[in-house]
C-alpha positions in Angstrom: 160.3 -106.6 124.1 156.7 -105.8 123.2 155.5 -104.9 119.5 154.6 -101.3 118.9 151.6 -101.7 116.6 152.2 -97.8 116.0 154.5 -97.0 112.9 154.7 -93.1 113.3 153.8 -90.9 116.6 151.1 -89.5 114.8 149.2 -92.4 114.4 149.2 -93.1 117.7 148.3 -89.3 118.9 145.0 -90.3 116.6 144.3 -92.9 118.5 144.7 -91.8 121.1 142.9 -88.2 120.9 139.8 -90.0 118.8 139.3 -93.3 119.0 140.5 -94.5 122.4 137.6 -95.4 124.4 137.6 -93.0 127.5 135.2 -91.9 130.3 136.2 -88.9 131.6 139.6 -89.8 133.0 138.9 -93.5 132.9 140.8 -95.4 129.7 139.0 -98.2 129.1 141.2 -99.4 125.7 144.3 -99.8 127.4 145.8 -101.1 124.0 145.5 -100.8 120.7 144.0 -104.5 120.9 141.8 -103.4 123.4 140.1 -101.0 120.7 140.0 -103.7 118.0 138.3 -105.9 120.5 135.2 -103.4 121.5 134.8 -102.6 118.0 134.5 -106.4 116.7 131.8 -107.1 119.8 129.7 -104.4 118.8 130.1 -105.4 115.2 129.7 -108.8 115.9 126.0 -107.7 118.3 124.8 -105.7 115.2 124.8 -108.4 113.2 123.6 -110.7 115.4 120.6 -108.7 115.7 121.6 -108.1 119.9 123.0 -105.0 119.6 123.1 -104.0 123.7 125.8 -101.2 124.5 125.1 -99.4 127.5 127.2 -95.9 127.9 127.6 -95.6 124.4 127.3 -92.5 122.6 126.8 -93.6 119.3 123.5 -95.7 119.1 123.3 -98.4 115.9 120.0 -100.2 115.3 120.0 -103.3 113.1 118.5 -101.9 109.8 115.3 -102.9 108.4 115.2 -104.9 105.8 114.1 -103.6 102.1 111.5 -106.3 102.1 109.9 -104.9 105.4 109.5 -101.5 103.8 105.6 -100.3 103.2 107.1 -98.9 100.2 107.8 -102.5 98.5 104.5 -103.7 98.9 104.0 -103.9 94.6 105.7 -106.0 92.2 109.0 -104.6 90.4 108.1 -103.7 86.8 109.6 -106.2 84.4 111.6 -106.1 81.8 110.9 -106.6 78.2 
């Protein structure tokens, strides 16, 4: 017997409909698992600073630090 990770049929029509990974007719998150794990990898490349995700819709750049900014280039006003 395998555990249904999917309490109400609902849920699983949502995953299904928007958050299975498909292209065109091809499912590439078989499981439920399968969708956890492409989302921790791309998580885990983002942080990592190696974000490389070919076919993918959504595009994330690692985010530029405050300190790189042109607009930090003063001293913060202190506080008396």
């Amino acid at each position: 017997m395998t555990h249904d990770p999917f309490m109400t049929e609902i849920s699983r029509h949502i995953w299904d409909s928007k958050y299975r990974f498909r292209d065109g007719d091809v499912v590439h998150d078989e499981t439920i698992d399968d969708t956890w794990r492409r989302i921790a990898r791309t998580l885990a490349g983002v942080e990592g600073g190696n974000f490389v995700r070919s076919g993918s819709r959504a595009k994330i750049k690692p985010s530029v630090s405050a300190t790189d900014s042109p607009s930090n280039s003063r001293a913060p006003a202190s506080i008396s």
